[in-house]
PLY file of the C-alpha trace (Angstrom):
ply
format ascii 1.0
element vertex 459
property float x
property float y
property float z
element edge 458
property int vertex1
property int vertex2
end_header
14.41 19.17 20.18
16.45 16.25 20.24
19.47 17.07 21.86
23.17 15.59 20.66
25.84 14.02 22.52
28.94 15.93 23.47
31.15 13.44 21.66
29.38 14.08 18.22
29.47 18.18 18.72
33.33 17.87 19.47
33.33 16.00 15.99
31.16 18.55 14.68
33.11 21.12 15.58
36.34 19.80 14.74
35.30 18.70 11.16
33.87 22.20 10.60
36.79 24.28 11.28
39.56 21.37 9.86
36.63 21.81 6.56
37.20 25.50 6.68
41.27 25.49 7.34
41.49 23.18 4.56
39.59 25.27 2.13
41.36 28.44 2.99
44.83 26.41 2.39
43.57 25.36 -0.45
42.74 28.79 -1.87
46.57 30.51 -0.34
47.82 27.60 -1.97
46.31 28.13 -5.59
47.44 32.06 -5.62
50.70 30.64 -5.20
51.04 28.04 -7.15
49.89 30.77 -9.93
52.51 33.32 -8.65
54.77 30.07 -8.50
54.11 28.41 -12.24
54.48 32.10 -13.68
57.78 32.44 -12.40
58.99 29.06 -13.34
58.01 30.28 -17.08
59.98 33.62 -16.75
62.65 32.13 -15.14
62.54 29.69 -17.87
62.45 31.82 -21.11
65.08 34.24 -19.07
67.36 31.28 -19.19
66.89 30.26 -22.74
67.21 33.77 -23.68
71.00 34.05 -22.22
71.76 30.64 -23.66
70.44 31.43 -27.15
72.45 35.27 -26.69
75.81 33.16 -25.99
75.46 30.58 -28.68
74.96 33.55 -31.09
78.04 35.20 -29.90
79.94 31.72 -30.56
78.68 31.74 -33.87
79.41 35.06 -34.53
82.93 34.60 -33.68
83.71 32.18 -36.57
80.69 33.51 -39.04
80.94 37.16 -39.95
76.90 37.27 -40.94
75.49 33.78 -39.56
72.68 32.34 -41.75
69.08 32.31 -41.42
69.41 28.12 -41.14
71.82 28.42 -38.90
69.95 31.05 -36.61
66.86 28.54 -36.92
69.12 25.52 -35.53
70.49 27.45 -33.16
67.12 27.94 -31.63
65.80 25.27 -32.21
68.83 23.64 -30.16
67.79 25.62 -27.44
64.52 24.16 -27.44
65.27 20.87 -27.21
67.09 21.18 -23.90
64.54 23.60 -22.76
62.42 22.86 -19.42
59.20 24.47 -21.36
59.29 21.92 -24.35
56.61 21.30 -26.67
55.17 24.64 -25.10
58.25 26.66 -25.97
58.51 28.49 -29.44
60.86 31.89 -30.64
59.94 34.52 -33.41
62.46 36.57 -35.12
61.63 40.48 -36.19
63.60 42.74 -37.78
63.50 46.44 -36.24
60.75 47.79 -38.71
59.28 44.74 -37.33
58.89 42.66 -40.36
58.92 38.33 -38.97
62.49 37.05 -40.18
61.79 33.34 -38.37
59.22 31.26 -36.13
58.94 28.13 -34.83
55.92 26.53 -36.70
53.63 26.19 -33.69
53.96 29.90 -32.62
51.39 32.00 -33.64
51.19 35.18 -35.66
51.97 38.49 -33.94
53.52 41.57 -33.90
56.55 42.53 -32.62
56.54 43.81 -29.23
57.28 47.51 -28.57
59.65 47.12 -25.94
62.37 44.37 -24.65
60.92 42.20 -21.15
58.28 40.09 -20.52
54.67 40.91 -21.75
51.42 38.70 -22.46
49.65 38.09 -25.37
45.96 36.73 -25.92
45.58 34.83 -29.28
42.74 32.34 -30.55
41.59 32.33 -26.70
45.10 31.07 -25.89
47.55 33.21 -23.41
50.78 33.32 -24.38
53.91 34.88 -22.22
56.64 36.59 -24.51
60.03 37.55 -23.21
61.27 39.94 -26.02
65.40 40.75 -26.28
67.64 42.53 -29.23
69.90 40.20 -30.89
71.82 42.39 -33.41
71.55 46.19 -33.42
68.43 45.68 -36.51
67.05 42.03 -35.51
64.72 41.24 -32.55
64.13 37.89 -30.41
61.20 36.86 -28.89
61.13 33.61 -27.21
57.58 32.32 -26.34
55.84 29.65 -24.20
51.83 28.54 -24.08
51.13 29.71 -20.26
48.07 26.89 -20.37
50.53 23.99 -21.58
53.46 25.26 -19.68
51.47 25.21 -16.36
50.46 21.48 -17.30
53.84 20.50 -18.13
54.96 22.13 -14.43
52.19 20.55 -12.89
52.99 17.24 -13.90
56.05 17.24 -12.39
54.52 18.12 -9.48
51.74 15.87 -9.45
52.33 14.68 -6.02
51.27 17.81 -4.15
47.61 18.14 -5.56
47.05 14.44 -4.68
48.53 15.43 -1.08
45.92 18.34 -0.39
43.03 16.46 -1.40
43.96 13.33 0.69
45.01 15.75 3.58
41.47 16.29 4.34
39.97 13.11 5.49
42.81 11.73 6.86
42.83 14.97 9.78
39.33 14.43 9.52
39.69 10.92 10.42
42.79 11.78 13.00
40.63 14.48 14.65
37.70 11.86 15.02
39.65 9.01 16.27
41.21 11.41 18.83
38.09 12.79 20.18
36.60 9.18 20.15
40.03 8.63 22.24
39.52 10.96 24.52
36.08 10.65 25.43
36.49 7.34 26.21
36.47 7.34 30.08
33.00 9.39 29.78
31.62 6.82 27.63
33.23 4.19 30.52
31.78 6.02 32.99
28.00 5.98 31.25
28.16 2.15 30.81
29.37 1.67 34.58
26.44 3.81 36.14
23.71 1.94 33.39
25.24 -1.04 34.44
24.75 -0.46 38.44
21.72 -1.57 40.36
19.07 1.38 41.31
19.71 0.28 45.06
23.30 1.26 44.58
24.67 4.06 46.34
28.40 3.91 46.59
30.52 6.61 44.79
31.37 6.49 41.47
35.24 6.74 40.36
36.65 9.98 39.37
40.39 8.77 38.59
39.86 8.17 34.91
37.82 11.00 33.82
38.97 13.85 32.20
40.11 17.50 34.82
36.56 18.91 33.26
34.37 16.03 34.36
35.66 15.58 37.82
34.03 18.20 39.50
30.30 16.42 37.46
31.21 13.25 39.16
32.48 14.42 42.56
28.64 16.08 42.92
27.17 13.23 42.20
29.26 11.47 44.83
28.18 13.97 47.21
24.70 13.30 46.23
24.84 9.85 46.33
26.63 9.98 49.69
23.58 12.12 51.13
20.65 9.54 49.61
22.71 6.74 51.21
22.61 8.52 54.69
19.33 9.47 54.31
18.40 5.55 53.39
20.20 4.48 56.33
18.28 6.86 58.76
15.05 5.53 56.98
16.12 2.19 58.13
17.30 2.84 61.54
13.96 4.76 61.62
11.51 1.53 60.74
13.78 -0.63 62.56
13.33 1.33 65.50
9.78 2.26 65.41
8.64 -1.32 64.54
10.82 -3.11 67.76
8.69 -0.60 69.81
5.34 -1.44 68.11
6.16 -5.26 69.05
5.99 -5.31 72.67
2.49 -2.98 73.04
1.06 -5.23 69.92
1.96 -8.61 71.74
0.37 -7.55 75.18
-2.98 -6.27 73.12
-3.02 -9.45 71.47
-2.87 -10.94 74.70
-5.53 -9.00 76.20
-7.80 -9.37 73.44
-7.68 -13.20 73.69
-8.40 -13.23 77.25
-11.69 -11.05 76.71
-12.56 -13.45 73.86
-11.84 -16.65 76.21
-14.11 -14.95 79.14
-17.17 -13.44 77.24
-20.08 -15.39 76.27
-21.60 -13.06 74.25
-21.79 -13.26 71.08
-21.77 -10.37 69.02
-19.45 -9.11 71.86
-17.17 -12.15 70.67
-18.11 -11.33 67.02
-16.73 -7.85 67.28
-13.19 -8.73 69.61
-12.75 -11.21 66.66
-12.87 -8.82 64.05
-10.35 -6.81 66.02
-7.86 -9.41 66.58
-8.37 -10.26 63.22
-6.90 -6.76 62.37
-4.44 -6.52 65.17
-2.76 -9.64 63.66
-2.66 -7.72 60.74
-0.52 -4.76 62.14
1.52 -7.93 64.06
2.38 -9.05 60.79
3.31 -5.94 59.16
5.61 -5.07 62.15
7.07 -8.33 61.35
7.90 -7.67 57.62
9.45 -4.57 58.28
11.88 -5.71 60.64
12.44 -8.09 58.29
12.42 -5.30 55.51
14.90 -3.16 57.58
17.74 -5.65 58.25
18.41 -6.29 54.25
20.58 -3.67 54.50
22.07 -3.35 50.71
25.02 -1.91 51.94
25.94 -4.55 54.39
27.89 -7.21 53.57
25.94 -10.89 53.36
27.64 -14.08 54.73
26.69 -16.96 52.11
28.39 -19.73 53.47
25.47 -22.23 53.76
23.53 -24.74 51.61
19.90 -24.29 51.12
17.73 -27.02 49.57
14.69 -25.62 48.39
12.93 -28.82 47.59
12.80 -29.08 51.59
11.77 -25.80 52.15
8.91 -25.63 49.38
7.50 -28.48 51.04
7.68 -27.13 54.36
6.06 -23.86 53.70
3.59 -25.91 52.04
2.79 -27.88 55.12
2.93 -24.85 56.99
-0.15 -23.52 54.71
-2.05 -27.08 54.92
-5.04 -24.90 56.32
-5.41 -22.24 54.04
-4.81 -24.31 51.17
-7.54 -26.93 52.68
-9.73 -24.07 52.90
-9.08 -22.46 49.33
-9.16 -25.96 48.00
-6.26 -25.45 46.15
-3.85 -27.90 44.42
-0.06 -28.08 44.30
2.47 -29.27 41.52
5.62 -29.20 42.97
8.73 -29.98 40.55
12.17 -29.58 41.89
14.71 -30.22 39.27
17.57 -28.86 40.78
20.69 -29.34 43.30
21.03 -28.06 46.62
21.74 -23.89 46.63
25.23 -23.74 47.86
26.79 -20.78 48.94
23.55 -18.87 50.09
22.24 -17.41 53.42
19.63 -20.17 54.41
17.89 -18.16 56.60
17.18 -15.13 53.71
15.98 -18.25 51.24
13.67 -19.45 53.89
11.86 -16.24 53.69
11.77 -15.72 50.36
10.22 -18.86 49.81
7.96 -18.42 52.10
6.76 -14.89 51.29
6.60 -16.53 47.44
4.15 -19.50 48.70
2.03 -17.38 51.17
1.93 -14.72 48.26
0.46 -17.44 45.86
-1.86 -19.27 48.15
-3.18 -15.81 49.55
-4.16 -14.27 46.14
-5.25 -18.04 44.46
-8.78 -17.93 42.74
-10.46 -20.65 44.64
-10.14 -24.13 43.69
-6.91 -23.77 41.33
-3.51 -25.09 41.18
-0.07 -23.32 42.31
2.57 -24.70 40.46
6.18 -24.85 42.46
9.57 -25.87 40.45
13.08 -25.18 40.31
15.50 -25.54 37.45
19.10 -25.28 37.53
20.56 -22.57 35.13
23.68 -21.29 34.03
24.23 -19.12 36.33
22.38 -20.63 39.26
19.27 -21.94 40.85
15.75 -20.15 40.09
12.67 -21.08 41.51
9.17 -20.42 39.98
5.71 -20.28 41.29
2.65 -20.00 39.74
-0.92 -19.75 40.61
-4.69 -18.63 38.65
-5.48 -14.97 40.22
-7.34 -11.81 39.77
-5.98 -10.23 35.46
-4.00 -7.67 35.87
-2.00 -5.65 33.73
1.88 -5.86 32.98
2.05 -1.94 34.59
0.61 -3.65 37.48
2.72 -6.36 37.39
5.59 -4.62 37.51
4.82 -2.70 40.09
4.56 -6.05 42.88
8.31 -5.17 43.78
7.55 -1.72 44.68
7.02 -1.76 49.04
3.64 -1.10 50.20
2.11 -2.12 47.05
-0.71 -3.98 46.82
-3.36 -5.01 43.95
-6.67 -2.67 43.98
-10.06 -5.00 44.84
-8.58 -7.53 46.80
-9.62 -8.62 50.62
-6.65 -10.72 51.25
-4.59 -9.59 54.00
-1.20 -8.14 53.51
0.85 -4.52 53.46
2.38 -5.31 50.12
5.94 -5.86 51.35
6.06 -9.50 50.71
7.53 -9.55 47.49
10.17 -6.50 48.04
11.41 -8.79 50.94
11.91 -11.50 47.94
13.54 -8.99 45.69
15.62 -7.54 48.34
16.78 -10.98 49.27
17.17 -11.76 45.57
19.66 -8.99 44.82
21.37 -9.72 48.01
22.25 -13.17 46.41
23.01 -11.17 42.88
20.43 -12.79 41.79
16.58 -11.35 40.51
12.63 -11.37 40.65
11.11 -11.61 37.34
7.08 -11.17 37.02
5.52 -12.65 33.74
1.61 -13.93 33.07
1.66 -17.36 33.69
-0.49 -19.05 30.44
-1.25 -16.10 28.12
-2.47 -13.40 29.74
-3.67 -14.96 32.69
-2.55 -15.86 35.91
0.69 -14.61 37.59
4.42 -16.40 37.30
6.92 -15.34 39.81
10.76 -16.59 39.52
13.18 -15.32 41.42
17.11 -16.21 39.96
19.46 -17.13 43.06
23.50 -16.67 41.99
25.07 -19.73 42.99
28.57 -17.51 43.37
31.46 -19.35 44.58
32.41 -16.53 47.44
30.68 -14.30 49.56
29.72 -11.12 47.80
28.60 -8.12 48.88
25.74 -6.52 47.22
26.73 -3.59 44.39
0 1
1 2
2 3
3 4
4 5
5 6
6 7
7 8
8 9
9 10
10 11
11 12
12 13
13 14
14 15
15 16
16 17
17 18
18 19
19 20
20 21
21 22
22 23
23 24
24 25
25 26
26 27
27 28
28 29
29 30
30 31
31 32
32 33
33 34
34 35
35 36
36 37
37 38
38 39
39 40
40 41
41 42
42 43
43 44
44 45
45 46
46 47
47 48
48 49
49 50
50 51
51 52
52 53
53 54
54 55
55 56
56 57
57 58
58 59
59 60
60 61
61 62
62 63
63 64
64 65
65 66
66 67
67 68
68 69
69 70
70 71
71 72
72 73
73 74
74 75
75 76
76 77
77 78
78 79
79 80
80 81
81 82
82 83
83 84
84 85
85 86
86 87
87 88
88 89
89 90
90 91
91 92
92 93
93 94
94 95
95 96
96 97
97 98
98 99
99 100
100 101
101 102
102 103
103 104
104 105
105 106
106 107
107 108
108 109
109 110
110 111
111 112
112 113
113 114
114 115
115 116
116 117
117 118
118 119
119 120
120 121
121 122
122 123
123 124
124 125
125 126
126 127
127 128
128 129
129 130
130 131
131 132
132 133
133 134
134 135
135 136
136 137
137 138
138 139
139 140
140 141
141 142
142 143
143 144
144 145
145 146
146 147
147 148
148 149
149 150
150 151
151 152
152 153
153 154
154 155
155 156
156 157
157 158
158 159
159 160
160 161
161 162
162 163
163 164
164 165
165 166
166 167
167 168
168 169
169 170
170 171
171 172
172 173
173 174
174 175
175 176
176 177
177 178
178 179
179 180
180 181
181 182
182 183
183 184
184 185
185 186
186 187
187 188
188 189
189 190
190 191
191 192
192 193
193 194
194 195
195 196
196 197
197 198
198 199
199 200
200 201
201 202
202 203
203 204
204 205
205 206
206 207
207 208
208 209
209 210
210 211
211 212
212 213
213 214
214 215
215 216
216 217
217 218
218 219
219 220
220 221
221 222
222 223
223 224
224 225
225 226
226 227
227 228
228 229
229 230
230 231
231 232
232 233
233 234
234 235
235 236
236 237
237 238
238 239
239 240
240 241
241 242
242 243
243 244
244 245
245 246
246 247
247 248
248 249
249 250
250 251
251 252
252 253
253 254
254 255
255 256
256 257
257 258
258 259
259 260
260 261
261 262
262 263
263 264
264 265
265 266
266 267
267 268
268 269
269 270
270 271
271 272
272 273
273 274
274 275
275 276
276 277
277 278
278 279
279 280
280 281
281 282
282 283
283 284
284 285
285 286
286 287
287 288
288 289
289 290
290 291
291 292
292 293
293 294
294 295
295 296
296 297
297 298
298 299
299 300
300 301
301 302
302 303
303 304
304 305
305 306
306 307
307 308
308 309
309 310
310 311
311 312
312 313
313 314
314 315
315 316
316 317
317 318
318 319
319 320
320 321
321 322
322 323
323 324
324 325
325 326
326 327
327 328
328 329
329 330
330 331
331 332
332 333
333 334
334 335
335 336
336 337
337 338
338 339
339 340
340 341
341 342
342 343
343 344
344 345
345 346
346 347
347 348
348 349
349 350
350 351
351 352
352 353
353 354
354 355
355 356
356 357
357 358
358 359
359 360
360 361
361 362
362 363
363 364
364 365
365 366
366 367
367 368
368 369
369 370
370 371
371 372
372 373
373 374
374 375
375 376
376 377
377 378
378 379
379 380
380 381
381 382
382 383
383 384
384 385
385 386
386 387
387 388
388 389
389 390
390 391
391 392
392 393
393 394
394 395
395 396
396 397
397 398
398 399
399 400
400 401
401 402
402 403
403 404
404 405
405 406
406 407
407 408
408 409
409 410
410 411
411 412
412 413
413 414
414 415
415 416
416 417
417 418
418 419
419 420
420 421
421 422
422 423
423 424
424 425
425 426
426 427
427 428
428 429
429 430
430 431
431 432
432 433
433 434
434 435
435 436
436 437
437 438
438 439
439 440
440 441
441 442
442 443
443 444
444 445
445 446
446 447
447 448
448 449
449 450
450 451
451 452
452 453
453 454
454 455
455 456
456 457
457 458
């Protein structure tokens, strides 16, 4: 099941129940604007009714029996200055209920039984009638088409529907910009911990996340703070137990020579070979990781010299004359680039020479290791190349990991060469990339120096 993020179930949420609010406003609002609009016409015809009632009594005044024309105008008058116009109509009855006078729009009916407000249904049309006695024998009844009158209404208040349908996305669109507001400093946090090295324990910052996320982040400060001293007693651990292999190594090394130097036979010497043979194996390993064990990530790295690798390559190279004499390999060396300024010269020095010991050792016989440097953006980097054993990009990958080495080969080694270089790499914010060298063949290391202006300490 594919699960969500927290940001898009707050939206969710939020745009759910805003949905729902805004539906059941919608509806409270409807019943009321129906209880509203029928009002407005009662209150309406009410009015017209009184005013028609008093210009009849002004009339009356000067006209003993007022004409049928004149009752017409007078109503007619009232019309014109009536809110309900064009909707609006009146029908005169006598009591027996015979139709003295109608507007010509108003429909046929009868009169009503009693004086007040009533409704009547006619061709599928509701009407609302508001019925009064004029004279002692002559009836009133002023009319208005609820369907047009509600139109009428509603155009004068055409505002408010246009306000409750925009109302929705725009709190739709509030309520997502403020969660996406709010849940910035998560989505901070996330980019600063993808963004961190795997080697990096220090804690992470709980000042700009939200009350509900700081007790998350303060646990994963307290784990980070017990993988970092578990780390360091890991280090202090192989630091420790490889100073005490040295001395007991050195004087078996010792030893063994002597018994090699003094016997004269020979599968006697054959054998104390073959154990020296291993012995400077474990010499060499104890080696690495001291070496391994004070690149401590944590520590802070003084780059203050100049390194130039061109010098270096070729002294590791003339270090190896023998092995590469004996492999009968070839070397292309290409050094495009400047000095490496602001680096520890010592750390280089090792990496380069773990990088050229790593390619001459694991050379197919009788090939060519290719050596260059290129100055980039960023820095200095420094490939090399060589023809060795396929292997796959799992595999490859995998060279940085300590201890690691490649299945079916004799060459010597504990497979902490190239986490030396990586270690050293990072401690120089710089990198170890692996990648085949033509194809799918061969094996192309290049480790990226930072050529930073200041010492740094490793993050």
């Amino acid at each position: 099941m594919k699960r969500t993020s927290l940001r898009t179930r707050l939206i969710v949420v939020s745009t759910a129940f805003v949905t729902l609010i805004w539906l059941s406003a919608i509806v409270i609002v409807a019943f009321n604007l129906k209880w509203f609009l029928d009002r407005i016409i009662d209150i309406e015809l009410e009015r017209d009714m009184q005013l028609a009632n008093h210009l009849y009594a002004l009339i009356s005044e000067s006209i003993d029996s007022p004409s049928l024309d004149a009752i017409e105008n007078l109503y007619k008058d009232v019309g014109m200055i009536s809110a309900l116009q064009g909707e609006w109509g009146f029908r005169v009855f006598y009591e027996d209920g015979r139709s003295l006078l109608a507007s010509v729009h108003v429909p046929d009916f009868p009169r009503p039984q009693q004086e007040g407000f009533s409704n009547l249904e006619v061709d599928g049309e509701l009407w609302r009638l508001y019925a009064r006695t004029l004279e002692e024998n002559i009836w009133t009844v002023l009319v208005a088409n609820k369907s047009g009158a509600n139109s009428l209404i509603l155009q004068n208040l055409s505002p408010t529907p246009w306000f409750l349908l925009l109302i929705l996305p725009v709190t739709i669109f509030a309520a997502v910009y403020g969660i996406h507001r709010a849940t910035q400093p998560i989505k901070a946090m996330e980019s600063t911990v993808r963004q961190r090295s795997p080697r990096s324990l220090d804690p992470l910052d709980a000042g700009s996340v939200p009350v509900e996320i700081e007790p998350l982040v303060g646990a994963v400060n307290q784990l980070l703070e017990r993988v970092r001293n578990l780390v360091r007693h890991e280090q202090r651990f192989v630091a420790n137990a490889a100073h005490e292999l040295q001395t007991p190594l050195a004087a078996m090394k010792t030893e063994l020579q002597n018994c090699i130097a003094q016997t004269e036979d020979e599968e006697l010497a054959f054998t104390l070979a073959r154990l020296e043979k291993r012995l400077n194996r474990s010499v060499y390993s104890v080696k690495q990781l001291l070496t391994l064990a004070r690149l401590d990530p944590d520590a802070p790295l003084q780059r203050i010299d100049t390194a130039n690798l061109e010098h270096i390559v070729y002294d590791e190279l003339a270090a190896q004359g023998d092995n590469l004499l004996r492999l009968n390999l070839e070397t292309e060396v290409r050094c495009n680039a400047p000095p490496l300024t602001h680096c520890n010269n010592d750390l280089v020095t090792i990496a380069v020479r773990n990088l050229v010991e790593n390619a001459i050792k694991y050379a197919t016989k009788g090939t060519r290791i290719e050596i260059d440097t290129q100055r980039q953006r960023n820095g200095i980097s420094l490939r090399v190349a060589n023809d060795c054993a396929p292997m796959t990009l799992e595999t490859m990958q995998q060279l940085r990991d300590s201890f690691f080495r490649v299945t079916g080969n004799d060459a010597t080694g504990v497979g902490l060469g190239l986490a030396i270089v990586d270690r050293i790499a990072t401690l120089h914010s710089g990198s170890l990339d692996f990648q085949y060298r033509k194809g799918e063949e061969g094996l192309a290391v290049t480790v990226q120096f930072s050529d930073a202006s200041e010492p740094k300490t490793r993050s």
